[in-house]
N, C-alpha and C positions, 0 to 999 in steps of 0.2 A: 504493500500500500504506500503511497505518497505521500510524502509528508503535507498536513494539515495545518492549512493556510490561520495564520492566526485574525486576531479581530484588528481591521484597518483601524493606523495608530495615527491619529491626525497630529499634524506639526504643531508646535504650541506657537503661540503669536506673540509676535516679538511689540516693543513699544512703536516700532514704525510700522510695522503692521497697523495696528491699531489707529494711531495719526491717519496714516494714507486711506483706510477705512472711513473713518469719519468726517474728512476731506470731502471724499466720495456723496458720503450720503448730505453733507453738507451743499453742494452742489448738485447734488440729485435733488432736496428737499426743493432748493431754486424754481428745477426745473418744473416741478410737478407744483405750487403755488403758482408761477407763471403761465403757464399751460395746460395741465392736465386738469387742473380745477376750474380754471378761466372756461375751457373749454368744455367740462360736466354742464358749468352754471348754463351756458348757451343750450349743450342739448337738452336738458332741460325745461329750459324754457319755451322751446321749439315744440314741448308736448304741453306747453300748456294754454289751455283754451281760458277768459275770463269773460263770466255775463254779469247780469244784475237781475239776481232775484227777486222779482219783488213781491214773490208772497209770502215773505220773510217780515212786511211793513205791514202797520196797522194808521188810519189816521181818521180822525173826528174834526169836522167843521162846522165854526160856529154861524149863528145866522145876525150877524152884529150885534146882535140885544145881549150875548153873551149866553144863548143856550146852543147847546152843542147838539147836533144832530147823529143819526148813527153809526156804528162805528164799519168803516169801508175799509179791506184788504186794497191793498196797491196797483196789484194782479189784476183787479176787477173794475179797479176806478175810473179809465178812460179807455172802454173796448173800441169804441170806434175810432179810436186813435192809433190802435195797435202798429198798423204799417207801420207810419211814421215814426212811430216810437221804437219800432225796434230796429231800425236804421241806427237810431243812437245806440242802442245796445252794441252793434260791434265793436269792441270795445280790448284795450289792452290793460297791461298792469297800470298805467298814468291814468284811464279813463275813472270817469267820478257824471252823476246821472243827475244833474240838481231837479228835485221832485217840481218846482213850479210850473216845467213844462207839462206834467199833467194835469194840472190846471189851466183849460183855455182863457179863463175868466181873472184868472186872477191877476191882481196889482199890489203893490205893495205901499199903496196907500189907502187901502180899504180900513174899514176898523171891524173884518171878520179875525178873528183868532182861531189856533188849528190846535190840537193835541197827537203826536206821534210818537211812535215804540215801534222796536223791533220786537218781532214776534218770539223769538231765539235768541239763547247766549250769542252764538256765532256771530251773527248778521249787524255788522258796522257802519254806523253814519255817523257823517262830521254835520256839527253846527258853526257854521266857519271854519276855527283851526279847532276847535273840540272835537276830541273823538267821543262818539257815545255808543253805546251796547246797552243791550239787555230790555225785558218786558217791561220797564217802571214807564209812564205814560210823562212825558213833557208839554207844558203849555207853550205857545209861541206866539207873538201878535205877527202881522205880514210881511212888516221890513226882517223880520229874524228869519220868518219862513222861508224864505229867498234864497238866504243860505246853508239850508238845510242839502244836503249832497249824500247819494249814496254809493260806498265804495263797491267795486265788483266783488265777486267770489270766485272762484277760481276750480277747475278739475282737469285731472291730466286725459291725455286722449290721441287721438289723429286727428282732430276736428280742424287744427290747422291748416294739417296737409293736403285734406279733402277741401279745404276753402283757395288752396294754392292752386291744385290741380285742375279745379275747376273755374279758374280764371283764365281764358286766351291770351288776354296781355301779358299775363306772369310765365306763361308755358312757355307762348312763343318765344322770350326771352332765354329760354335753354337752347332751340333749335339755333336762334341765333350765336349762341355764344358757342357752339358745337361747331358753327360753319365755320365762323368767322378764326377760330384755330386751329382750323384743321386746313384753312385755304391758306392761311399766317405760313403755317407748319410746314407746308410744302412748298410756298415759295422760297422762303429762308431759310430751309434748310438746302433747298437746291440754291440759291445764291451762294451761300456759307460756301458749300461744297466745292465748288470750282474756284473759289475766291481761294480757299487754304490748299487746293488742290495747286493753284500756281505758285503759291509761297514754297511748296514741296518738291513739286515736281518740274518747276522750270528754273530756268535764270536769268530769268527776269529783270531790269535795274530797277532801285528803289524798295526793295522788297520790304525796306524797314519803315518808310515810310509811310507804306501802305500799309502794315500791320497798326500804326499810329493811329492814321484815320479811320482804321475800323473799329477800333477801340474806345473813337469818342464817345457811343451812345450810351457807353456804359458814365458817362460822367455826369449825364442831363436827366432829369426826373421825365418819366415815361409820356407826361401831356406834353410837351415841350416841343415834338414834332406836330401834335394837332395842330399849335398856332402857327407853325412855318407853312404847313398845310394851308392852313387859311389864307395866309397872304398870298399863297403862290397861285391857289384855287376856286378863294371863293367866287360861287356865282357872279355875285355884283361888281367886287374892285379887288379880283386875283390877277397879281403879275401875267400869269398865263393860263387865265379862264379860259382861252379857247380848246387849248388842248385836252379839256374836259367832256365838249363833245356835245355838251347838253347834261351833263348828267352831273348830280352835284357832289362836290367833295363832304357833306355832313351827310355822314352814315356810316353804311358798311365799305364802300371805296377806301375815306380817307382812314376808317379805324384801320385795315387793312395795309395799307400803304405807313403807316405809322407803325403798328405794329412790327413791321418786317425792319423798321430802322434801329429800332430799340431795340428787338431781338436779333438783329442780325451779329452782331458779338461775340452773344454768347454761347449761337450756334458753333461759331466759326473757332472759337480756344478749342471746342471739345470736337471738333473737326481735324483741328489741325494736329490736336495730340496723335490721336488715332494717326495720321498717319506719317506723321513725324516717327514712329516704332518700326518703320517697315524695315525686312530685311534688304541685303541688297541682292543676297544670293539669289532670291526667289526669281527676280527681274533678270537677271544672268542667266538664270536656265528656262524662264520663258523666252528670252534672244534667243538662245542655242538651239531652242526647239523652232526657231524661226515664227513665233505665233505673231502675230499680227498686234500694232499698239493695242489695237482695239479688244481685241482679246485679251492680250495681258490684263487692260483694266477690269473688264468683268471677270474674270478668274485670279489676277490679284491682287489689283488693289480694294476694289470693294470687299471680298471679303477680308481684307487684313482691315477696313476701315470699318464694318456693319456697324461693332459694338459700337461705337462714336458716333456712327451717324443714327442708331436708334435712341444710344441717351441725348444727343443734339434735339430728337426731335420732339422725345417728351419734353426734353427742357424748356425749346418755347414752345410747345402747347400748354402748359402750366401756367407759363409767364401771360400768355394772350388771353387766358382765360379767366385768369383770377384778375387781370390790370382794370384799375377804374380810372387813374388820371386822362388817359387817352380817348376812350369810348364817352368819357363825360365832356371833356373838351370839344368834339371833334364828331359825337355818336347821333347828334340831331334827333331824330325818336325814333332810332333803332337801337329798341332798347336789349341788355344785356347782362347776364346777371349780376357780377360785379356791381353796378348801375344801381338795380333794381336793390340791393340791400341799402344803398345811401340813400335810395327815394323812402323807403321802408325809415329808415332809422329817424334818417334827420326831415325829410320832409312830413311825414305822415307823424313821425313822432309812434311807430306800431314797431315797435322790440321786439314781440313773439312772432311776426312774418319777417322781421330782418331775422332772427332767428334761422326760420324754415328756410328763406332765400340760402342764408348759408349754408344750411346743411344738404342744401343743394348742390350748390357749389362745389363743395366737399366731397361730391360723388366722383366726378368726374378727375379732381386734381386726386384725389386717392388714385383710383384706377390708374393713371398715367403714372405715378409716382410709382405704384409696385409692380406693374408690367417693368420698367425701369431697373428696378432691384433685383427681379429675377432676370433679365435680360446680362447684367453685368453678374452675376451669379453665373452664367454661363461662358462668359470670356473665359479666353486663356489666353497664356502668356505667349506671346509674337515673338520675341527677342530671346535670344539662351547665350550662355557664352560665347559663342562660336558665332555671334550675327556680324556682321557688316553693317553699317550704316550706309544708308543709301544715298547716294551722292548721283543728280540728276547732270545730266550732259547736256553740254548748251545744241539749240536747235536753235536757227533764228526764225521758223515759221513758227512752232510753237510759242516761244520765248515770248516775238512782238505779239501775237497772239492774242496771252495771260495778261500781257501787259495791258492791252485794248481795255479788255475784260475788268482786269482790275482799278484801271483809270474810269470808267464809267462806273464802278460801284465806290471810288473813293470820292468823286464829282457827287455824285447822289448824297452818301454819307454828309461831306464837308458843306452840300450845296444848302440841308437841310439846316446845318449849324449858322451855317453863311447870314441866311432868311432870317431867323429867328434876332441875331447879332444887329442885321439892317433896320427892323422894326422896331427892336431898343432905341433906335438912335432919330428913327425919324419923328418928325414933331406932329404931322398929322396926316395919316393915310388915307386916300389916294391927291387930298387937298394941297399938302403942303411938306414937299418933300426935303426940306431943309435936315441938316443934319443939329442932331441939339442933344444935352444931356437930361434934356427933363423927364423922361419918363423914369429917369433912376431917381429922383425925389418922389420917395416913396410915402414919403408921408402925405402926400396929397392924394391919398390912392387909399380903396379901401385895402384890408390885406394883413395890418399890422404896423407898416414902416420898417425902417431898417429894424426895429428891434425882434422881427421876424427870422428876420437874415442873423443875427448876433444868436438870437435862440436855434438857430440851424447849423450855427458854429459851435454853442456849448454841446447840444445833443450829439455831435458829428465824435468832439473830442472825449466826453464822457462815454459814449460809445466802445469808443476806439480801444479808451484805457482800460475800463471798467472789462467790456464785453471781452478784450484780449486778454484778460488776467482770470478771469472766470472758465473763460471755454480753455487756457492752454493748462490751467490748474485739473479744468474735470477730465481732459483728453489725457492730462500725464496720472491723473490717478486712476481710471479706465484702462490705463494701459501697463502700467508699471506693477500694479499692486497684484499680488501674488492671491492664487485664491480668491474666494469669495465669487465662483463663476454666475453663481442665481443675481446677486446684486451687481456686480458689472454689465450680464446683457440685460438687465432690465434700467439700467442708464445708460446701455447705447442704445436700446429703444427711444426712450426719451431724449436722449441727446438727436436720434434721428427724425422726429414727429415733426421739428417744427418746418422741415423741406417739403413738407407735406400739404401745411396749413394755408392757406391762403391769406395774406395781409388784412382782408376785409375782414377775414372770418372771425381772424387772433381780434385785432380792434371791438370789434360788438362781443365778443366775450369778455372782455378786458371791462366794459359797459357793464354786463350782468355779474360781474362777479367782485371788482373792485369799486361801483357806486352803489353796490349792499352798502346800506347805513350800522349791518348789525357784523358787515364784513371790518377785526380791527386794522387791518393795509386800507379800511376805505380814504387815511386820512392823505396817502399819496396820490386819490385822484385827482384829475386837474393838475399835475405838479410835473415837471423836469423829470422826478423821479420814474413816473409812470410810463414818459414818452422813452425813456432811455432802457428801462427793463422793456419794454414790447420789441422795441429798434433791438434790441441785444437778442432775444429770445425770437424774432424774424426769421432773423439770419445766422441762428448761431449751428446750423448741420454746415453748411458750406467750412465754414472757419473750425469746426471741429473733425470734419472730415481731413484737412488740411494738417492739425495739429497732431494727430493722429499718422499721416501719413510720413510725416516730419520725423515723430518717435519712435514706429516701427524701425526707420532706417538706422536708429541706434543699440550698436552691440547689448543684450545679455551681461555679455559681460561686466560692463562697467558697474550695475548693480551689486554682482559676484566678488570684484574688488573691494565694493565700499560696504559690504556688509563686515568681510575677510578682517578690514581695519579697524571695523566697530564704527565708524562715521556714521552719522544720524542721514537720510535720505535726504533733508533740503538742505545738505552741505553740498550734498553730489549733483540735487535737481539747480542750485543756484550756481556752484563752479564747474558744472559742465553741460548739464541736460540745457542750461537757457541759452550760452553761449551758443552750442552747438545748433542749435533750434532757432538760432537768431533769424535768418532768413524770413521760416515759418511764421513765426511772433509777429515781421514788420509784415507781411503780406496778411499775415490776417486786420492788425491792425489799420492798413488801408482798404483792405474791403470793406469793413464795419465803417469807417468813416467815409467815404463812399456812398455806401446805401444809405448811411444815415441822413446826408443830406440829401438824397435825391428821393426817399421813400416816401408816399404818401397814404396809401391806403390802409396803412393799420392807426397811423397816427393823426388820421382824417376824422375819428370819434372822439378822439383822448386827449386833444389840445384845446387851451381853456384861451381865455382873452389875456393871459399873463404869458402864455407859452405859445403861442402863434408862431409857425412854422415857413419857413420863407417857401418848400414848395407848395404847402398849404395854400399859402397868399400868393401864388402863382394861380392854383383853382379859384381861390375868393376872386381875384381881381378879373380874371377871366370872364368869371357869373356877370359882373359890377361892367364889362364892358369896356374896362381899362385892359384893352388886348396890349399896346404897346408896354404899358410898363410889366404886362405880366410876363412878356419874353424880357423885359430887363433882366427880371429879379432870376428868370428862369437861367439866364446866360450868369447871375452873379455866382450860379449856384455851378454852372457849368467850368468859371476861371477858378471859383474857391477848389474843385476835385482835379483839374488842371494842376495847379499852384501846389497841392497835398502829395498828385504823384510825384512831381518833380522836384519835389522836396525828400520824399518818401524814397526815392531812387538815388539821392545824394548821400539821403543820411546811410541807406543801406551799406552803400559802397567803404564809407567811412567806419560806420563800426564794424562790419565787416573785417574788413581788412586789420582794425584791432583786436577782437575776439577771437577769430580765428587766426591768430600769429602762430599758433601752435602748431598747424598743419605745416608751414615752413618748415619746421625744426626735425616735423615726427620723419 
């Protein structure tokens, strides 16, 4: 017989153990207050229907002599009014029923007096700001009557969703937001495609330059092309309305055409990685076999590029589908559902159909997002020791070619930035083409003023710092900390949820869950504070995938050393894991500042009159009809993410070159 396995002897936990543990859960707790609850309080709400019962109320009227006649149930008190009155009843958590409307007759200068009670403990009415409950019967003369109100009651259900589905204006707006990224999706990623296909594969002059200008749209907040759009297209006074044809740029056109400019970016990095990995060998022995260009590319470039151009294309279907600044700017009444949650929230003031909009929403960027997951779950690795890099041979037919190609999509890019920069400057369009700096006096303009732009500069830098010290803390204890496998993937879960969420959705959760009065974080809503955890928690999968990707590449071992010496971990994480990771650190920290200034849709619910958002007031001023200065503020925002990378590329190189001295030596 075999020797008899004894009982698994688990490691005892050392005191870094324990720190890197609670680390963890400390920034786990983060993430699941930020998100995971923000997001309950929203589904939630999305199930809950609210009416006003009113056979809950009792009330007596007197006949002005001061005798009271007899006692009428609520329910029953104006049947012939019911239509109308139960228009009022659709009703959300904010709605309140003030009872005089059941009274056709009444005035509040009569000298009849009323007696009312709820029938039930439950069933609440305010007299003004009193709350009152319960059977005890109250006298009131007419002017108090007035403001007698009754609040809703509330029961969980589908009754929403059945109220959504059976709206055409609210469906339609899925069909819509289905085309309009799926038509996005395929022209951008075919543009992307042969744009990184000539960075690759030809030799091109300028190649760097034109990696430059594809990279600007990542700098300008997503409406920012609807008003270039405008000027270049509108009907009445576009530069080149003609080339429109009759047909108008506000709609599905111009959202489309904008879309493809802001996503065309981000198509195009995860295009070019793909096929920046290619072997060279592979190319070599499709020559030898003599196959034909055209064939090499379908047998191998595409497949050595699929994975990249499939996560390319979720990436902007995600992006076109969840974006509001653009389709609001630019969407005319082709409505969308992004859209469709801001009319819900902030127009209508109805929180449980912005609710349902989102979890609408949420359908479809899920899907996209874990078709995605699995899709890279299937990649394998292209390169092995043994590859060659691929080095492309000049052609001059090809070459001018790419070049053609690429100069018409850097013209389009730049031409879009161009527009926007001209209408800053001009003093009044199509009247008065003077060039002038007034549209940048903001303070004449609704929007906020510069103190807009200054709050889009603290949120950018607390971002930056804040969101960079959080995500490379939970990536380094997610990854480093020995053990504990149940609580590490259930914080890359979490750490991965928020690439998922959609900007609108986090925002009206952030609504239902931090302007609870009985919630205690309610007291950071409205504040800096609020705008910059949503901004951090946005975008924090991107910058943790990053930070992650950064630490993998660091040996085992150097943990093995520093335990051997007895050194405590943040001796080892601060003189050599941050060093070493330095790159990772600055790159995430320009993302996060970045998005921060240019992000609008989460932080389009949760900015108060003190925290005004400069791409905010790019929307406000928009609505208000100040188009010129709203491409100002939109360009200030565009020199500020300018001005940070090339700052950001300075400092790189500098502490670079100090922190890593050590690679000289080794």
């Amino acid at each position: 017989m075999g020797a008899q396995m004894g009982p698994k002897i688990k490691p005892k936990l050392g005191r870094d153990d324990w720190a890197q543990r609670s680390f963890m859960l400390v920034i786990g707790l983060y993430l699941v207050i930020a998100l995971a609850l923000p997001l309950y309080a929203m589904l939630s709400k999305a199930f809950s229907t609210y009416y006003f019962d009113l056979s809950q109320y009792e009330v007596q009227v007197s006949d002005g002599a001061g005798v009271f006649g007899p006692v009428q149930n609520i329910a029953t008190l104006n049947n012939q009014s019911s239509p109308p009155i139960f228009d009022d009843l659709a009703t959300n958590t904010n709605g309140r029923l003030g009872l005089t409307k059941l009274f056709p007759d009444f005035s509040f200068r009569s000298p009849v007096n009323y007696r009312f009670r709820a029938v039930s403990e439950g069933a609440i009415y305010l007299v003004g700001s009193e709350r009152n409950a319960g059977p005890d019967w109250i006298e009131l003369d007419s002017n108090t009557f007035r403001r007698v109100v009754i609040r809703p009651a509330s029961e969980r259900g589908l009754s929403n969703f059945t109220t959504y589905f059976s709206t055409p204006a609210l469906v339609q707006s899925v069909e819509n937001s289905l085309v309009i990224a799926v038509i996005t999706t395929v022209i951008t990623v075919s543009l992307a495609f042969w744009f990184a296909y000539a960075l690759a594969r030809s030799k091109m002059r300028f190649k760097g330059v034109f990696r430059m200008v594809a990279m600007m749209p990542i700098l300008v907040p997503s409406l920012l092309p609807g008003i270039a759009l405008l000027y270049l297209f509108s009907p009445r006074q576009g530069m080149l309305k003609e080339l429109m044809f009759g047909y108008d740029i506000n709609g599905p056109i111009g959202i489309v055409i904008g879309s493809v400019f802001f996503t065309f970016p981000h198509a195009m990095i995860i295009i070019s990685t793909a096929l920046s990995i290619s072997d060279a060998r592979l190319f070599e022995a499709s020559e030898s076999l003599k196959a034909s260009r055209w064939k090499t590319f379908w047998t191998v470039t595409i497949p050595g590029a699929r994975y990249g151009i499939f996560s390319a294309a979720f990436v902007v279907f995600n992006l076109v589908i969840t974006d509001f600044g653009l389709p609001k700017v630019i969407g005319g009444n082709f409505n969308v559902l992004a859209v469709d949650i801001f009319k819900q929230v902030i127009g209508q003031q109805n929180f449980e159909m912005g609710a349902v909009v989102s979890m609408v929403l949420l359908v479809p960027a899920l899907m996209a997002f874990g078709i995605d997951r699995r899709m890279q779950k299937k990649q394998v690795a292209l390169l092995t020791a043994r590859s060659v890099v691929y080095e492309p041979k000049p052609n001059p037919v090809v070459d001018w070619f790419f070049f053609a190609y690429a100069t018409l999509v850097a013209v389009f890019i730049a031409g879009i930035i161009a527009v926007c920069q001209y209408a800053a400057l001009i003093r009044q369009w199509p009247y008065n083409l003077s060039l002038s700096l007034k549209n940048y006096d903001f303070s004449r303009m609704d929007g906020g003023g510069w103190a807009s732009y200054t709050n889009s500069l603290l949120l950018a830098i607390f971002t930056a710092i804040i969101g960079t010290i959080v995500v490379f803390l939970g990536a380094y204890m997610v990854e480093k900390t020995k053990g504990f496998e149940r609580g590490r993937a259930l914080f890359q879960g979490l750490a991965m949820l928020p690439m998922a969420i959609p900007g609108m959705v986090l925002g009206i959760a952030y609504i239902f869950f931090f302007n609870n009065p009985d919630n205690p974080l309610n007291f950071i809503y409205g504040t800096m504070i609020i705008l910059v955890v949503s901004t951090v928690t946005h975008f924090y999968t991107v910058s943790h995938l990053t930070a992650v990707t950064a630490l993998k590449q660091m040996d085992g071992e150097f943990e093995s050393v520093s335990q051997s010496l007895k050194q405590p971990f943040y001796k080892l994480f601060w003189r050599v894991t941050v060093p070493v990771s330095l790159p990772a650190i600055l790159n995430i920290s320009i993302y996060l500042f970045v998005n921060a200034m240019t992000t609008v849709s989460a932080v389009v619910f949760l900015y108060s009159t003190d925290t005004a958002l400069a791409s905010v007031a790019v929307l406000n001023m928009n609505d208000a009809g100040d188009i010129a200065p709203a491409a100002a503020m939109g360009m200030m925002i565009f020199y500020t993410n300018a001005g940070a990378r090339i700052l950001h590329s300075l400092l790189s190189k500098g502490i670079l070159a100090r922190s890593n001295a050590w690679r000289k030596g080794a």
